[in-house]
MARKOLNU-290356 format. One record per residue: x, y, z of N, C-alpha, C, O in turn. Coordinates in steps of 0.1 Angstrom, whole numbers, plus 5000, padded with zeros to 4 digits. Each point is the difference from the previous one (the first is absolute). Last residue first. Example, Ala and Ser with C-alpha at 12.3 -4.5 7.8 and 13.67 -1.06 7.14 Angstrom:
BEGIN
512849785071500950115000499250115008500550115001
499849324998499150125000500950125000501050005007
***
This chain:
BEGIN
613442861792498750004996499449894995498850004996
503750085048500749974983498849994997499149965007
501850365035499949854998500049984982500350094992
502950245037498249985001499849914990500949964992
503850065044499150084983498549965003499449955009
504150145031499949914994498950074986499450104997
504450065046498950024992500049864990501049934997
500550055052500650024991499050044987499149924999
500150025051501650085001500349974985501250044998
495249625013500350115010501350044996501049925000
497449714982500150084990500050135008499950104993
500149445020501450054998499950114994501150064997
495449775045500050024983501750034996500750065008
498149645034499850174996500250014987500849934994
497949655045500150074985500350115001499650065009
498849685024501050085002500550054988500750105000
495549605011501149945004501350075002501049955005
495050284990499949935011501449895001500649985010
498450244945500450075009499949965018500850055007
498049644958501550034998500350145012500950005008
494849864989500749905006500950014994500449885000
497350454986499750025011500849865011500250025012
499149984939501250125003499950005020501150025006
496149664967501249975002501050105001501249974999
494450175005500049905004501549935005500449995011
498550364957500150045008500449925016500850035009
498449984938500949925007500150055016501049975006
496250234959499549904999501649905008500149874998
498750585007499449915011500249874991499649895006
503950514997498949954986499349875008500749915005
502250495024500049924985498949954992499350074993
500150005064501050024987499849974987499149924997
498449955044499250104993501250104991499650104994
501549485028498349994998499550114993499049994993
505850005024499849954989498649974998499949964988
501250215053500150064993499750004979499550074992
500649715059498849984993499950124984499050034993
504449975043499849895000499449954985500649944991
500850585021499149965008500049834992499750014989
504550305012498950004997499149905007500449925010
504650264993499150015011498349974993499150035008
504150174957500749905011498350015008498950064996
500850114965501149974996500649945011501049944997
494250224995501150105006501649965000500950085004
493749814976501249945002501050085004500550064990
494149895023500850094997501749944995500549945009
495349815003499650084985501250104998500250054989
498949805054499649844995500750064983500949924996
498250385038501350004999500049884989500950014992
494650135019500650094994501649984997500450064990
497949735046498849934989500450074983500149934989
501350225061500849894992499249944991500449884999
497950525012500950034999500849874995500649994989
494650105032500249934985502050044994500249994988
497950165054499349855003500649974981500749904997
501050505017501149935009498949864993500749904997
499050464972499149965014500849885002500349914992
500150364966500649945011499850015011500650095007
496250164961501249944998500749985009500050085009
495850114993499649825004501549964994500349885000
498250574997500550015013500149845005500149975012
499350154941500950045004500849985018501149985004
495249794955499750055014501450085007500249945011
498449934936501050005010499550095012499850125001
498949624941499250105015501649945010500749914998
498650104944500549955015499350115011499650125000
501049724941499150075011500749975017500649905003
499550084930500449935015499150105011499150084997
500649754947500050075011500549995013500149885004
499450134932500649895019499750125013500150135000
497849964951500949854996500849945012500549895001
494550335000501450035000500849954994499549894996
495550244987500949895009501450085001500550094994
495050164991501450014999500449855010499850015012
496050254990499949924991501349904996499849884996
500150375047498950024995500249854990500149895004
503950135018499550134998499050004988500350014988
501949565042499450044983499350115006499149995008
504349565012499250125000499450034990500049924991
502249605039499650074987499150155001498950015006
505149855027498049994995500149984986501050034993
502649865048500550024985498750024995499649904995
502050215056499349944992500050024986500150114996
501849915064500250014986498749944989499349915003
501750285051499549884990500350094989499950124999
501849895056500150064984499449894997500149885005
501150105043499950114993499350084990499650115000
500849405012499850085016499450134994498850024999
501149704957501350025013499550045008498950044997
500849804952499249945009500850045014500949945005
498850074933500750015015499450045011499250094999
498849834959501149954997501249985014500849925003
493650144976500950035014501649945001500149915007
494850204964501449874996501250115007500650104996
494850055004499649825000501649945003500449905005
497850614987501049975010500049825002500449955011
498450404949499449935006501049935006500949944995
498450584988500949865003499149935006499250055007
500050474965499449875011501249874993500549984989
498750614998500649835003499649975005499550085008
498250304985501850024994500349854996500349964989
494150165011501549975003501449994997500449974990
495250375015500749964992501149915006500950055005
496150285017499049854990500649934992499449914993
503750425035499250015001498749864994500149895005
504349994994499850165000498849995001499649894997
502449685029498850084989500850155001500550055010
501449415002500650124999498750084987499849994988
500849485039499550124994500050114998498950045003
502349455015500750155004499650034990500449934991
499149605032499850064986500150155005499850035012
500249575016499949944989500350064992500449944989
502150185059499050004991499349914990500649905001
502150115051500750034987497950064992499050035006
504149975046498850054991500049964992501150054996
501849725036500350104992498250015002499249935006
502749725018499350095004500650164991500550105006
500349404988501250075002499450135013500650035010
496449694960500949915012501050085003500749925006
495650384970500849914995500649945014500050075010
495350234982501349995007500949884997499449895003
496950444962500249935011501049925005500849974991
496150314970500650075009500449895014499450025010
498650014945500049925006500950035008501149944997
499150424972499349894997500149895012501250015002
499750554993500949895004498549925002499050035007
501850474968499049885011501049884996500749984990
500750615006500249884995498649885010499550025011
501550514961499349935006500849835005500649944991
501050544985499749925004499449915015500450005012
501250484963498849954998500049845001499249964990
504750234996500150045018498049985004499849975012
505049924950498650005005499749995014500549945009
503950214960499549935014498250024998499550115000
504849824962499350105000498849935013499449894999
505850124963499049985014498850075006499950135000
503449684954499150095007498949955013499149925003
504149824961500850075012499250085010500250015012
499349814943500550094998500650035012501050075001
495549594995500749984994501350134998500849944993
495950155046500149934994500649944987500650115000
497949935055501150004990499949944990500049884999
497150305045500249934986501050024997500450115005
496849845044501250064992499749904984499549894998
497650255057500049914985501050064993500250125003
497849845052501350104987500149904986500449884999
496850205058500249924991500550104988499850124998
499549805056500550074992500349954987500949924999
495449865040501250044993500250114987499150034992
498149965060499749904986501850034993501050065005
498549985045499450084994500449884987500649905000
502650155042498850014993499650054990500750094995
503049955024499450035005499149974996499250094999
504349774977500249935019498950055007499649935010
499150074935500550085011500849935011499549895001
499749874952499150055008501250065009501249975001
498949984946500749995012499150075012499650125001
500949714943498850005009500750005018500249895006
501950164936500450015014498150045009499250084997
502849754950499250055008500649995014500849915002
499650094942500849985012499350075007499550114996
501049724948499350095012500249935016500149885003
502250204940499749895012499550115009500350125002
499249824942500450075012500649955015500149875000
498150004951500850104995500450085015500550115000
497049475003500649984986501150165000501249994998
498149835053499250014983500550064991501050075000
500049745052500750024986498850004990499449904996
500450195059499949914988500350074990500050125000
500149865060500650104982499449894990500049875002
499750275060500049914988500450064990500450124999
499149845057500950074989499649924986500049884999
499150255060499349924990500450094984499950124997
501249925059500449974989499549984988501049984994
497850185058500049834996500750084985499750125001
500950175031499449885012500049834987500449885002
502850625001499049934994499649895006500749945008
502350365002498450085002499449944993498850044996
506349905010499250124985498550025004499450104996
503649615028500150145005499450104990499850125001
501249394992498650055014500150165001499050075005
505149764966498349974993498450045012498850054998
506450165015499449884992498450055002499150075005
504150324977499649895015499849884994500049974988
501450294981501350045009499249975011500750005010
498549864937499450055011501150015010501149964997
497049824950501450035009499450085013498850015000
500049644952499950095010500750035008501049935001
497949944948501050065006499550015014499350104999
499049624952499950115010501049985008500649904999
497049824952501950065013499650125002499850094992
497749534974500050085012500650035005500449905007
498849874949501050025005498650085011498950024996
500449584962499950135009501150015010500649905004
500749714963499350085004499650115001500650084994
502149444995500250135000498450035003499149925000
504449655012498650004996500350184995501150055004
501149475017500250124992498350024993499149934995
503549705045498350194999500850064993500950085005
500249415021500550114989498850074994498849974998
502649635042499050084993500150104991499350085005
502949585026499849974985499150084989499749984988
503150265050500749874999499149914989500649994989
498850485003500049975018499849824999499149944995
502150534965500049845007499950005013500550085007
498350254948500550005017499749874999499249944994
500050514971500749825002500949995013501050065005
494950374971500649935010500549874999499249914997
499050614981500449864998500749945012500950065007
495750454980501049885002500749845000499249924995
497850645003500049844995501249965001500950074997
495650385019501149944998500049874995499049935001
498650565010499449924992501749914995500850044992
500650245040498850104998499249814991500349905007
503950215039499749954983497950024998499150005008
502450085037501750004991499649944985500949954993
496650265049499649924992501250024992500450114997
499350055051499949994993500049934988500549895003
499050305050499449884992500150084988499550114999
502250045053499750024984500249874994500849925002
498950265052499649884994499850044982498950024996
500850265048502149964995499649894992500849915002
495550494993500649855007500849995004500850094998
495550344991501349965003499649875004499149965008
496850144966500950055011501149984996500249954989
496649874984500149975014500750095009500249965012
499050044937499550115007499449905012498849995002
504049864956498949975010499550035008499449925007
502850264947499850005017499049885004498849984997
504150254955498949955003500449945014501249965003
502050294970498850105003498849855011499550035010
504049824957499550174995498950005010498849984998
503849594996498550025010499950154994498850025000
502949594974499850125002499550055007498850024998
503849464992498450095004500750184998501250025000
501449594967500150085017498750135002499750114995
500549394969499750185001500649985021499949935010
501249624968499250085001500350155003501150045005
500749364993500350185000498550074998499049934999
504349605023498950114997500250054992501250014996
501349535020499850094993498950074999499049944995
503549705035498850004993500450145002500550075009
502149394994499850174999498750045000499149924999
504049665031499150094988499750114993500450115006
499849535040500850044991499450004988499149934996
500849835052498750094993501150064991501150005005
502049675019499050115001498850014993499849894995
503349685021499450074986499350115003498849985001
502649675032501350064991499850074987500950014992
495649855054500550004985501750054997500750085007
496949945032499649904997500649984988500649894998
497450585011500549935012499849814994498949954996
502150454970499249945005500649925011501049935000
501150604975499949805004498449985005499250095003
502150244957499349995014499749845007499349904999
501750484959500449905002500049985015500650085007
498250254943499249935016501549915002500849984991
498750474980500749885001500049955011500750035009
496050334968500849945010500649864995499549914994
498850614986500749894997500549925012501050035005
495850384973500549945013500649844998499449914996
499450634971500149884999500649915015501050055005
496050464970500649915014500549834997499149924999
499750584972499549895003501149965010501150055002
498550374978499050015007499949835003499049965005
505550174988499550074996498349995010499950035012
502849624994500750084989499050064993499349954991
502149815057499150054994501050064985501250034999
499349555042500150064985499750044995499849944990
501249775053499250054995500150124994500050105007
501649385018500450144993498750084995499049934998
503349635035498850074993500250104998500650075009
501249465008500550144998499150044991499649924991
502049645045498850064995500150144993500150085009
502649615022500149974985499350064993500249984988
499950265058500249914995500749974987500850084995
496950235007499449965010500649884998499449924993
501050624988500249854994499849905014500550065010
498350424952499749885014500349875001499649914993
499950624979500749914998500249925020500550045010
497550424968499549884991500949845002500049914991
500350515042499150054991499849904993498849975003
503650005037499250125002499350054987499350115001
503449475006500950104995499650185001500550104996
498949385033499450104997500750114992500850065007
500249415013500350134996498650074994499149944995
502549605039499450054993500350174996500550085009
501449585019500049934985498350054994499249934994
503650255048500749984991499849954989500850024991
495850015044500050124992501350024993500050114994
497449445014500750035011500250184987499750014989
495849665000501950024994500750085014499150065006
495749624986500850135004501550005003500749925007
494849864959501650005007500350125003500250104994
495349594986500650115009501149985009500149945011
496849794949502050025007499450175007499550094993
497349524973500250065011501450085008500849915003
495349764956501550035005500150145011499050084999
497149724979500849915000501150055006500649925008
494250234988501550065011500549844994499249915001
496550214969500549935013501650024999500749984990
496750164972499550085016500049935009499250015009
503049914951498449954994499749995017499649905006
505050195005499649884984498649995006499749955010
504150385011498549935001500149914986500750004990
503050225050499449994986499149914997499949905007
503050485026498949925003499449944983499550074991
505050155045499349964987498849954998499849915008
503550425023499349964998499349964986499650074991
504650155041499849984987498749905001500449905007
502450485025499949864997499250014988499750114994
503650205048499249954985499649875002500249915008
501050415033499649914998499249984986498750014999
504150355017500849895008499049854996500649895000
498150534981500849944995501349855009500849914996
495150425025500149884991501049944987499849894995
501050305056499550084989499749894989500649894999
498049965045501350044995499850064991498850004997
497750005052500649954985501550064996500850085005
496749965037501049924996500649974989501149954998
494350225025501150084994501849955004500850065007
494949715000501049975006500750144998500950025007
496349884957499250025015500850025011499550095007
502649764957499850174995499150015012500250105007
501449454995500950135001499650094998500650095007
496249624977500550005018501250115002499850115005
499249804954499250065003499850045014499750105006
503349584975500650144992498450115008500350125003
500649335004500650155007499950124996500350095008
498749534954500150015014500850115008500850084994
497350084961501449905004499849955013499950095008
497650244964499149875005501449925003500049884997
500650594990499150005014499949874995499450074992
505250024985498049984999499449975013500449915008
504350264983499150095007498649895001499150005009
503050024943501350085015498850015012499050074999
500349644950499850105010501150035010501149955002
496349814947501050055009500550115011500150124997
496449504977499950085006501450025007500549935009
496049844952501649985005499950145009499450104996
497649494978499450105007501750045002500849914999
496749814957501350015012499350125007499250074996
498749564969500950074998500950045012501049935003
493949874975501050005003501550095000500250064990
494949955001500050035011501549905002500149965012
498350084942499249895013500450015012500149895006
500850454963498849974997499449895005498849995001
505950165019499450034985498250005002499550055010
504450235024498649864996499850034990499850114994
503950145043499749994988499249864996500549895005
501250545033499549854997499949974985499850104993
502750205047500449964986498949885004500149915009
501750435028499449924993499650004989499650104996
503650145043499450024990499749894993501049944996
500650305053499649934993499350014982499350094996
502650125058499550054985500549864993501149965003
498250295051500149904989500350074987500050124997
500749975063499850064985499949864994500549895005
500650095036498950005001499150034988498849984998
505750265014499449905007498649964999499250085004
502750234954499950015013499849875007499449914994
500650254958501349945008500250045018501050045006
495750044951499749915006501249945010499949895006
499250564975498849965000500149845009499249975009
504650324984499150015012498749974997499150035008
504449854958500249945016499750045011500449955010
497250114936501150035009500449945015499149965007
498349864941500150035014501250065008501149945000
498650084943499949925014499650025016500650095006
497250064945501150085006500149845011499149935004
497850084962501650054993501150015006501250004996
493749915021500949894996501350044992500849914999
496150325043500450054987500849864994500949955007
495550075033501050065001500350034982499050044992
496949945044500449934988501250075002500050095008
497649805037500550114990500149934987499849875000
497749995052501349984990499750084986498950024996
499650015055499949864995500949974989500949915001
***
């Protein structure tokens, strides 16, 4: 199902550089009112139109043939802005250890010593606009320690690692009138793998973490293909970097029922050591909504303990790109030619979406394709 890996060390190119292979790595960061940024950079991502079909098909490309860059930013836990862009494999780089560039887009990453600093320089057309998403945002934090610590699943081709220990950050970004500076908590993990995502033996997904005061805690609840209840994994990290897997967990899923999409989702996820709760999320505030995948920003609280942010997601693996929800999924993808019409509806920054979507129908193309542009004025 899946391994921890090590965060010092990079990924090698037989863990994830095979057809069908991924690796990915996500960055979130929320202040105190659940505003802020989701950022996900990848080679490979199993949720790209096609990309899942092909690995069924055994078809697939190696994944670097297919980068992209995903944004997602919230103001006070509602989705304002949006870009998932997939880059042709000329206009994206991998340097194999701290340095990525996608595009206008260039991200670095910066250890000195036991600490870790991530630096992206966003810039990311919008369909409709002549104004990218554009901006910075700044980490830092402890590099985890795994010394030794397991999630005593077996062998994977699937390693999950936690790239920063107890982190903080800053974020200034423009998406045409909307502007998000804000600082915060940090979360940044790593995944990678040499099949696709169906092929790990997982049936449903179910992933969370919350930020407390001196730690962050992370959970994996993953049911079998074969049946049976789920595999469940608690992780800490804490201010220093230290890792450390809980394996005495319990989890119950609150209001348990089927979304218009025909997902599973929840109200509330519960995580017991024994008489004792680890965490609980309350699943009320559902940020994303798919065939596939749900997303959710809870509010949490280990025992007495609030969190200061949280997130969560469930993913049906074998429900990724299904020929029935496939153009529904293209609607959202920007691939730089050939896109889907209705593209500008779920681009950029919703509050112009409207009149982006009737410049792009009239034929519009952004001028800021093919040249880097700055991040927005404070």
């Amino acid at each position: 199902m899946i391994v921890l890996d090590d965060a010092r060390y990079a990924p090698t190119p037989a863990q994830w550089r095979s057809p069908g292979g991924f690796a990915w790595w996500y960055l979130e960061l929320l202040d105190d009112t659940t505003s802020g940024l989701i950022a996900i950079w990848s080679f490979g991502l199993p949720f790209l139109p096609g990309q899942a079909q092909s690995v069924r098909r055994d078809e697939a490309q190696l994944p670097d043939r297919r980068p992209s860059l995903n944004l997602c930013l919230y103001d006070r836990g509602r989705l304002v802005g949006y870009c998932l862009r997939e880059f042709s494999a000329d206009e994206a780089h991998w340097d194999g250890a701290g340095a990525w560039t996608f595009g206008d887009t260039h991200i670095t990453q910066v250890d000195n010593g036991a600490t870790r600093s991530v630096r992206l320089e966003i810039s990311c057309p919008v369909s409709g606009s002549d104004n990218p998403i554009a901006g910075t945002v700044v980490v830092t934090g402890p590099v985890p320690q795994r010394n030794g610590a397991d999630l005593e699943l077996g062998d994977s081709p699937h390693a999950w690692t936690p790239q920063l220990g107890v982190a903080w950050g800053c974020v200034a970004l423009r998406a045409g009138d909307f502007k998000l500076r804000t600082h915060g908590r940090v979360y940044h993990d790593r995944n990678v793998s040499s099949v696709g995502l169906d092929r790990l033996g997982i049936a449903t997904w179910l992933w969370g973490r919350a930020a407390l005061p001196d730690r962050d805690r992370i959970f994996y609840g993953l049911w079998p293909q074969e049946g049976g209840g789920p595999v469940v994994r608690g992780i800490e990290v804490d201010s220093k970097g230290h890792v450390t897997v809980v394996r005495d967990l319990a989890v119950e899923l609150g209001g348990a029922h089927r979304t218009a999409f025909g997902m599973t989702g929840a109200r509330s996820v519960t995580l017991r050591q024994g008489d004792r709760e680890w965490l609980h999320l309350d699943l009320s505030r559902r940020v994303d909504h798919g065939p596939f995948y749900l997303r959710y920003l809870p509010e949490a609280r280990a025992g007495e303990t609030a969190a200061l942010g949280a997130s969560a997601e469930i993913i049906v693996p074998s429900r990724v790109d299904l020929g029935l929800h496939r153009p529904f999924v293209r609607m959202r993808v920007d691939t730089g030619h050939g896109n889907s019409p209705w593209l500008p509806l779920f681009d950029g920054w919703r509050g112009d979406r409207w009149s982006r979507l009737l410049k792009h129908l009239s034929g519009h193309r952004p001028a800021s394709q093919g040249r880097s542009v700055g991040g927005p004025s404070a």
